[in-house]
C-alpha positions, 0 to 999 in steps of 0.5 A: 606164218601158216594160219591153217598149221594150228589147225594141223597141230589141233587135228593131230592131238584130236586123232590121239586122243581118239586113240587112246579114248578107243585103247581105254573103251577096250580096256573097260570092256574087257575088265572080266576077260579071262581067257584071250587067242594068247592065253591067259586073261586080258592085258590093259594096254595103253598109249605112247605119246611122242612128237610129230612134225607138222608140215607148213606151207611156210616151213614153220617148226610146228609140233603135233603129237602122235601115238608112236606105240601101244604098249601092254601093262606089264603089272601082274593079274589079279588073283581071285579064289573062285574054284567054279570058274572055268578058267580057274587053276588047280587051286581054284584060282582064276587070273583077272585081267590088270584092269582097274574100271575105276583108274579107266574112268578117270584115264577116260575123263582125262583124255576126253578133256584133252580132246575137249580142250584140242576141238576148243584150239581148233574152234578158237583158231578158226574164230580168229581167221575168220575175224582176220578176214573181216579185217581185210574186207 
């Protein structure tokens, strides 16, 4: 058995996390983001999660999580009637982006207590070899 492959395992969910923790700052900063290089408003985008592999010197099946895509949120924008606004249409319509501040906190909560709870395993693991070697003194 590999004691440093949890520590494999634990850096693979914190990179992730990272990710997703920049994808949702990104997201909240661009909540009023009309106008993008494509055209139209800001798109929410949002993180795919799927397994890694993690190698071991001891060729152990260990799985770690990777981001294997960012995606965009299909959802449509948000209309608002504001005939001032540059970007507003014929009609005086102006495309929001598909961005909701209050889901994002709560997306951000979450994926800082995953962080949290991956920095815990990392710390938790690193205890135990530490008291393993006591052990063997």
């Amino acid at each position: 058995m590999d004691p440093f492959g949890i520590f494999k395992v634990s850096a693979s969910g914190l990179q992730a996390q990272r990710t997703r923790m920049n994808l949702i700052a990104s997201n909240m900063a661009n909540a009023h983001t009309t106008r993008t290089e494509n055209g139209g408003p800001y798109r929410r985008k949002d993180t795919v999660f799927s397994t890694q592999p993690i190698e071991t010197a001891s060729g152990e099946g260990l799985e770690g999580v990777k981001v294997a895509d960012v995606i965009e949120d299909q959802t449509p924008p948000q209309m608002v009637y504001d005939p001032g606004h540059p970007d507003a249409d014929k009609d005086g319509n102006v495309a929001l982006p598909n961005v909701s501040v209050i889901e994002e906190m709560a997306n951000m909560m979450m994926a800082s207590r995953a962080y949290e709870a991956n920095v815990a395993v990392f710390n938790m693991s690193k205890t135990m070899i530490m008291k393993s070697l006591e052990i063997g003194r």
